[in-house]
Backbone atoms as SQL, in Angstrom:
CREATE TABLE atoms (id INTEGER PRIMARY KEY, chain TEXT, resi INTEGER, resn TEXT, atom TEXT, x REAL, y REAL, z REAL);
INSERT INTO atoms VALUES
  (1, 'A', 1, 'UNK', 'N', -8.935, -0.553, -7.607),
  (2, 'A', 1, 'UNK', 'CA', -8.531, -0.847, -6.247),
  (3, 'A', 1, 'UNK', 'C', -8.424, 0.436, -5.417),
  (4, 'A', 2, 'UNK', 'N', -8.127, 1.454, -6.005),
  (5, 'A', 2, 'UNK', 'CA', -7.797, 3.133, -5.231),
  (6, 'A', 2, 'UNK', 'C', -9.413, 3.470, -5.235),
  (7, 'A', 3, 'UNK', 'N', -10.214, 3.015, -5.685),
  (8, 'A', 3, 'UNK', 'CA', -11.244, 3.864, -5.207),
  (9, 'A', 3, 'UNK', 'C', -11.877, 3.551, -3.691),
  (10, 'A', 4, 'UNK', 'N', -11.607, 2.201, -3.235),
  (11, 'A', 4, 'UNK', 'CA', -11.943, 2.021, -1.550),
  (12, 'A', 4, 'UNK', 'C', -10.770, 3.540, -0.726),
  (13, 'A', 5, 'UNK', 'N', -9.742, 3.197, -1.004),
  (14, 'A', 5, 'UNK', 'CA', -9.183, 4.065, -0.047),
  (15, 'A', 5, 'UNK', 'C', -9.141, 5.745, -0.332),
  (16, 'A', 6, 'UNK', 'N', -9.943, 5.746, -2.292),
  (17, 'A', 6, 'UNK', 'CA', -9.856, 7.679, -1.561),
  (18, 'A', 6, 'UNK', 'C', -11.597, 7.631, -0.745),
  (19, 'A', 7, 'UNK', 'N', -12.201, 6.900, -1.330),
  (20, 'A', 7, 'UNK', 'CA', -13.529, 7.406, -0.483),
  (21, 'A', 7, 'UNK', 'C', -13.605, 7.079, 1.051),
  (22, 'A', 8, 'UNK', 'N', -12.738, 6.415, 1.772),
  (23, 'A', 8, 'UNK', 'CA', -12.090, 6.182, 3.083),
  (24, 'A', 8, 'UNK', 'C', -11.478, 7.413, 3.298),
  (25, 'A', 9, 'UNK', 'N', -10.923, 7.845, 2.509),
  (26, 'A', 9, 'UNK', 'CA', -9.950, 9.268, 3.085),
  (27, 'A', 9, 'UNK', 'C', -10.941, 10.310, 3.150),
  (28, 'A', 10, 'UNK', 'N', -11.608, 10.332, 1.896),
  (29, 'A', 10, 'UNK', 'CA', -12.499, 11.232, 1.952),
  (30, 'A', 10, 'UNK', 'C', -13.505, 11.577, 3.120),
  (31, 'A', 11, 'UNK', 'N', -13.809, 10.606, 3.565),
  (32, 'A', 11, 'UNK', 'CA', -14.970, 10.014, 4.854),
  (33, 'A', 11, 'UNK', 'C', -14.231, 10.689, 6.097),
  (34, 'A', 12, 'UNK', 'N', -13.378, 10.142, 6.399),
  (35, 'A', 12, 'UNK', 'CA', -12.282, 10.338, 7.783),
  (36, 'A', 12, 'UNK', 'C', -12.292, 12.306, 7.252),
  (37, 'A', 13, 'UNK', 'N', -11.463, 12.875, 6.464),
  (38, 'A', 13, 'UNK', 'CA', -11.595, 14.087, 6.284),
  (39, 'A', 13, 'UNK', 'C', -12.337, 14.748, 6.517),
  (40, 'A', 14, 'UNK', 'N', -13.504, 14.270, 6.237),
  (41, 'A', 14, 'UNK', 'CA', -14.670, 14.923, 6.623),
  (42, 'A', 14, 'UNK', 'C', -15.414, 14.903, 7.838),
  (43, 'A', 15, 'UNK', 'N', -15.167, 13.528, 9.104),
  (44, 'A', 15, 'UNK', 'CA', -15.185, 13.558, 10.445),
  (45, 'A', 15, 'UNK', 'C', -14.141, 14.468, 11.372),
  (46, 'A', 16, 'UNK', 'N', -12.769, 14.292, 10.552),
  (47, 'A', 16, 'UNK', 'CA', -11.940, 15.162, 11.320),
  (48, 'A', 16, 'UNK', 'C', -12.382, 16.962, 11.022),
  (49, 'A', 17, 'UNK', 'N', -12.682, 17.071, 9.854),
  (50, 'A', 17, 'UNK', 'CA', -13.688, 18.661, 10.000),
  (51, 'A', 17, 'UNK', 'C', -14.490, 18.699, 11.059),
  (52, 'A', 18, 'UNK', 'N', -15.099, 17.294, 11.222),
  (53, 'A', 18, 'UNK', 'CA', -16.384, 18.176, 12.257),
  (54, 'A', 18, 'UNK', 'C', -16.249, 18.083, 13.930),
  (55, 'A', 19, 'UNK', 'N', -14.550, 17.725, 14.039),
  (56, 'A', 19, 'UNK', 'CA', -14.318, 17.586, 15.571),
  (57, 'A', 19, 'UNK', 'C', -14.144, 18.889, 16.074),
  (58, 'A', 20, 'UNK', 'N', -13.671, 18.902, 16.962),
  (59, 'A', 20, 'UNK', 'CA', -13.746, 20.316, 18.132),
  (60, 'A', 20, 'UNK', 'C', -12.582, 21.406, 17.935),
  (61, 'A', 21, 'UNK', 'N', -11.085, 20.062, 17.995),
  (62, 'A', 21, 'UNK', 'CA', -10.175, 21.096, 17.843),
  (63, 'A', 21, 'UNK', 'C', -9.194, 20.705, 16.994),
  (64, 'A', 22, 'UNK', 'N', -8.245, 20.827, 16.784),
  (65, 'A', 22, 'UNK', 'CA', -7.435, 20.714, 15.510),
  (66, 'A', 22, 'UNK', 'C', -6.734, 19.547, 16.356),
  (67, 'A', 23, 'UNK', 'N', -6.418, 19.391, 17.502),
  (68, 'A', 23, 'UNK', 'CA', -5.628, 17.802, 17.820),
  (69, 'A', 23, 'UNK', 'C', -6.687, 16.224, 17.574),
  (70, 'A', 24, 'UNK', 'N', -7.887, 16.661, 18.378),
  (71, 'A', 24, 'UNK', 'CA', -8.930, 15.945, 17.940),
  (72, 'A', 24, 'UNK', 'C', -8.913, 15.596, 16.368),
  (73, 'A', 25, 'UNK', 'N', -8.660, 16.724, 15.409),
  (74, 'A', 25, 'UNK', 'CA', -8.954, 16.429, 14.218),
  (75, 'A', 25, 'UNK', 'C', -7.825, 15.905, 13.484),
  (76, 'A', 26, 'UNK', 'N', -6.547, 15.717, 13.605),
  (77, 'A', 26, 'UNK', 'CA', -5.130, 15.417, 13.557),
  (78, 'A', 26, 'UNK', 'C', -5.449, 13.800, 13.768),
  (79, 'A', 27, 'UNK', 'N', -5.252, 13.391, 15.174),
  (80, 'A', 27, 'UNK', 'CA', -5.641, 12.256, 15.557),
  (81, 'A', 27, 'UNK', 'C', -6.604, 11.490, 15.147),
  (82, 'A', 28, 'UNK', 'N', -7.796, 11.986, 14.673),
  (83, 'A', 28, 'UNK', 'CA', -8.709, 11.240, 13.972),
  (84, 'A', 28, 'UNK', 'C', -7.982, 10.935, 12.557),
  (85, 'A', 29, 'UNK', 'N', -7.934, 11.535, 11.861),
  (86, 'A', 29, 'UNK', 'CA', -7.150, 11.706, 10.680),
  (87, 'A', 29, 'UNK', 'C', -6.072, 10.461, 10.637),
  (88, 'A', 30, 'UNK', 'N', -5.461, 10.730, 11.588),
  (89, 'A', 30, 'UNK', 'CA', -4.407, 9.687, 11.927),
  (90, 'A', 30, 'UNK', 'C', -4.469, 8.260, 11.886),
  (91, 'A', 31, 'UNK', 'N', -5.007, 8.527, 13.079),
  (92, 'A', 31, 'UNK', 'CA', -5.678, 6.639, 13.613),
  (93, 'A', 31, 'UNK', 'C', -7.109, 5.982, 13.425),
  (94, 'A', 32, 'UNK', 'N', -8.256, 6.940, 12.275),
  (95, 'A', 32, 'UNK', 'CA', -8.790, 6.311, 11.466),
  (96, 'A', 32, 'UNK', 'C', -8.939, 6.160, 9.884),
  (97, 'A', 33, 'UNK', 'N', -7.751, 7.501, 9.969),
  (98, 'A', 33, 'UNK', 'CA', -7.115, 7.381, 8.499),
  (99, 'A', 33, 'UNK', 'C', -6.405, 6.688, 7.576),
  (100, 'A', 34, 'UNK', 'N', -5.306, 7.144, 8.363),
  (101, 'A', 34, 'UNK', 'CA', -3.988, 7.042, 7.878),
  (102, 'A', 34, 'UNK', 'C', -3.423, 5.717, 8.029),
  (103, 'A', 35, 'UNK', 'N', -3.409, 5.214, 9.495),
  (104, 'A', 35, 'UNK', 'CA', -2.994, 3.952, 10.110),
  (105, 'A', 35, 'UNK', 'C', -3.941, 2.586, 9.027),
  (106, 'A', 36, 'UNK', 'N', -5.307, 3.046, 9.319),
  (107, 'A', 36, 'UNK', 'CA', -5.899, 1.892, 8.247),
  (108, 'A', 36, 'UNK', 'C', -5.992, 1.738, 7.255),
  (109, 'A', 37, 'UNK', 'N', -5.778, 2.709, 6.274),
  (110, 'A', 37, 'UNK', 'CA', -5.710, 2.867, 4.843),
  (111, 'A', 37, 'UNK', 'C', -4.194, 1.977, 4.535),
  (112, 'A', 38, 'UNK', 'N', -2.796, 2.739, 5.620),
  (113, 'A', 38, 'UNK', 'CA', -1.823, 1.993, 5.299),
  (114, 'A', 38, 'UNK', 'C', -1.739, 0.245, 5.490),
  (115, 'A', 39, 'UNK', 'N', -2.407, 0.138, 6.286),
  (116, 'A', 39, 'UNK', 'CA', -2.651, -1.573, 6.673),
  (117, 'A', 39, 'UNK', 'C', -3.139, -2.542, 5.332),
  (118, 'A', 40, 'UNK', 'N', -4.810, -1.563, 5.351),
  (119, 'A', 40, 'UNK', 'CA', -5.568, -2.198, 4.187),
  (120, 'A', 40, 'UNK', 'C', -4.966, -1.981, 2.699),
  (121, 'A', 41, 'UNK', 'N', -3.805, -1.155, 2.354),
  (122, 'A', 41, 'UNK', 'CA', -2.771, -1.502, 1.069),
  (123, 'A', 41, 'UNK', 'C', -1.383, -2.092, 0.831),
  (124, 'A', 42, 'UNK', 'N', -1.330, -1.883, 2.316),
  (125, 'A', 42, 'UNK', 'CA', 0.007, -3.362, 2.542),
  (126, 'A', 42, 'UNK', 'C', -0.809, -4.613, 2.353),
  (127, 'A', 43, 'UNK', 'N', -1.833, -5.169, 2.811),
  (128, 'A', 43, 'UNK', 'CA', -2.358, -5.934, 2.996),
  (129, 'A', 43, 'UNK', 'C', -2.648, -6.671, 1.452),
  (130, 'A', 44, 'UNK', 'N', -3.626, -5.842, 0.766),
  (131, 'A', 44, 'UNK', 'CA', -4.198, -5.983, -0.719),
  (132, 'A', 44, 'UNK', 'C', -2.712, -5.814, -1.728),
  (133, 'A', 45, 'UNK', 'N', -1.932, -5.299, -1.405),
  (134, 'A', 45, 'UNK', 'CA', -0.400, -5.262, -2.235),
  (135, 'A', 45, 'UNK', 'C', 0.242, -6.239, -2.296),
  (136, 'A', 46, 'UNK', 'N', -0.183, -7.368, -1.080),
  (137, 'A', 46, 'UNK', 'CA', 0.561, -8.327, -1.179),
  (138, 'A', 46, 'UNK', 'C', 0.836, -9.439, -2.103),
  (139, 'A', 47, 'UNK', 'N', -0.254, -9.738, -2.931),
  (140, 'A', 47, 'UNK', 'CA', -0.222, -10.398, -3.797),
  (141, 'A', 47, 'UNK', 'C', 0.564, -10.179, -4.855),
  (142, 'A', 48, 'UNK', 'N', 0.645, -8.554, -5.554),
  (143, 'A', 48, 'UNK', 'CA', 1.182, -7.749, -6.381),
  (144, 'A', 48, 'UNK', 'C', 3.022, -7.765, -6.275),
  (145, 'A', 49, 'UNK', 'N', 2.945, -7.835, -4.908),
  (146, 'A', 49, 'UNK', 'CA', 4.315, -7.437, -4.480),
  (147, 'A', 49, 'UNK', 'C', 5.368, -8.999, -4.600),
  (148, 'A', 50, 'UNK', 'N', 4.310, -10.295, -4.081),
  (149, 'A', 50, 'UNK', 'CA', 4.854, -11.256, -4.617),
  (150, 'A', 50, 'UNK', 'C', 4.603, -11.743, -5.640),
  (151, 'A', 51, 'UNK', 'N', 3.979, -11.374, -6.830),
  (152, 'A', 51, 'UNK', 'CA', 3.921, -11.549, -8.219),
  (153, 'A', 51, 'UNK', 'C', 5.446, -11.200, -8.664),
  (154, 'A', 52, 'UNK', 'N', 5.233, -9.696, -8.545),
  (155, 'A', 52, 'UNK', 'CA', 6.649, -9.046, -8.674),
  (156, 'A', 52, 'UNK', 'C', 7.985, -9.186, -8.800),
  (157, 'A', 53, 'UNK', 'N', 8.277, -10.294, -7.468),
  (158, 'A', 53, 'UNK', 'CA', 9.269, -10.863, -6.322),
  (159, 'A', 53, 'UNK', 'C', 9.620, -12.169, -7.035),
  (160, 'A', 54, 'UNK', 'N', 8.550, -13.049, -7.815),
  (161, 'A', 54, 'UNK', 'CA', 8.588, -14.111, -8.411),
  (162, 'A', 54, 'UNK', 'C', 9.125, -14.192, -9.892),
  (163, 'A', 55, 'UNK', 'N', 8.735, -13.042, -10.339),
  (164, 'A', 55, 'UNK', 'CA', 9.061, -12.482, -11.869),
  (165, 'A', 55, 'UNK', 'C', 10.907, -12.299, -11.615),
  (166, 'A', 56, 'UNK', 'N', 10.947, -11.437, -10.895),
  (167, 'A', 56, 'UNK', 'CA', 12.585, -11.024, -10.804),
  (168, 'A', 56, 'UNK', 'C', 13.058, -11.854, -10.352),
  (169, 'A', 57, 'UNK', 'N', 12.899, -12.754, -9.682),
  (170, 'A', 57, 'UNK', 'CA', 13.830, -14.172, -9.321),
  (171, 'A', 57, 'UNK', 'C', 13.707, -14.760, -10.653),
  (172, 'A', 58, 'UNK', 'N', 12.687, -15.276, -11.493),
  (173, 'A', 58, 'UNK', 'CA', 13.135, -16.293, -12.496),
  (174, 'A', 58, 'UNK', 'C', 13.555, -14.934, -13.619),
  (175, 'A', 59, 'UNK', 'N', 13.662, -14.137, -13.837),
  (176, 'A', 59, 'UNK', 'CA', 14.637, -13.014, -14.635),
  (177, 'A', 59, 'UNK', 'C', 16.080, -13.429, -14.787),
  (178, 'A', 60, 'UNK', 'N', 16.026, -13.981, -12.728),
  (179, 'A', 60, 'UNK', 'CA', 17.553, -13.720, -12.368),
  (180, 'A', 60, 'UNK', 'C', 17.586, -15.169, -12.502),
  (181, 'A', 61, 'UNK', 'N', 17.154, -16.072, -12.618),
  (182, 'A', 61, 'UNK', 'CA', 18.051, -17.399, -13.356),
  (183, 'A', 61, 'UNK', 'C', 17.827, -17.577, -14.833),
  (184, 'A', 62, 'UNK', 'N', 17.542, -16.861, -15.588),
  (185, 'A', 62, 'UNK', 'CA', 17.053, -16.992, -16.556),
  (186, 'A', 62, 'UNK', 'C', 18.715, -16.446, -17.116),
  (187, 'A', 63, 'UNK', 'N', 18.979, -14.988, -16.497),
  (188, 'A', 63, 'UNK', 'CA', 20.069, -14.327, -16.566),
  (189, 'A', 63, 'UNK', 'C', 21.237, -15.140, -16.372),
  (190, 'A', 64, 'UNK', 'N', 21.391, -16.069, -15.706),
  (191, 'A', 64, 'UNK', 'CA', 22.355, -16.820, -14.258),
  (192, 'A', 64, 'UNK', 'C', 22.306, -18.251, -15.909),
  (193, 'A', 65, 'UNK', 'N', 21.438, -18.728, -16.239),
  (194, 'A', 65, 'UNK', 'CA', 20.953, -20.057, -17.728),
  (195, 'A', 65, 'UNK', 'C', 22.189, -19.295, -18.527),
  (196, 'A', 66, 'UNK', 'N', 21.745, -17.901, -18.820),
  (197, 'A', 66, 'UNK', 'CA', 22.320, -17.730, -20.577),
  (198, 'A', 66, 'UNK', 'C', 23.433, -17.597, -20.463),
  (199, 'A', 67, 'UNK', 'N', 24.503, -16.744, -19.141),
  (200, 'A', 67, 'UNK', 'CA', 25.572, -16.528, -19.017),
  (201, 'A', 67, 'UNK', 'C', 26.376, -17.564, -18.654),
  (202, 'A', 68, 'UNK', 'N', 25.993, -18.690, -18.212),
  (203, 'A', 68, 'UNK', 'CA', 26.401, -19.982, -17.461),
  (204, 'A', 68, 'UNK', 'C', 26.153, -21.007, -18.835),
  (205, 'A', 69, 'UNK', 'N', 25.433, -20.616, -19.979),
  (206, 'A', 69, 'UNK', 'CA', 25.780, -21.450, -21.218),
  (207, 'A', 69, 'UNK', 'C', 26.692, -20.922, -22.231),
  (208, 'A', 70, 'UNK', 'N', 26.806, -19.256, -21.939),
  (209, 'A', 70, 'UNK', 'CA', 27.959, -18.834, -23.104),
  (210, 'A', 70, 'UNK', 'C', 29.501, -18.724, -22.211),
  (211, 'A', 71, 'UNK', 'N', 29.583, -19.676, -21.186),
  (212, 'A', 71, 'UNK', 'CA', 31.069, -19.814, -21.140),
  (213, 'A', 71, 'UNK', 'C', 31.663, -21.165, -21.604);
């Protein structure tokens, strides 16, 4: 899954080298970097993140079963 976004970084890095001045190259960096890379792994995380989210809730009644049968 990390290989879309380093060769995205990589790409953008290498446009922001070939701009004019270092704000130009900041800003590129930025807002065709940074901003979309973070989108497109919030985005693709999401599934992961509610896998995750689903596991630790039934943990926590599972926890909530055993202690609620040994009283």
């Amino acid at each position: 899954m990390y290989l879309i976004p380093i060769a995205w970084l990589y790409v953008v890095i290498l446009v922001a080298a070939a701009e004019d001045s270092i704000v130009a190259a900041v800003l590129t960096f930025v807002f065709w970097g940074l901003a979309p890379l973070a989108l497109f792994l919030w985005l693709f995380g999401t599934p992961a993140r509610r896998r995750r989210r689903l596991e630790r809730e039934a943990l926590d009644r599972n926890d909530r079963a055993e202690t609620g049968a040994d009283q």
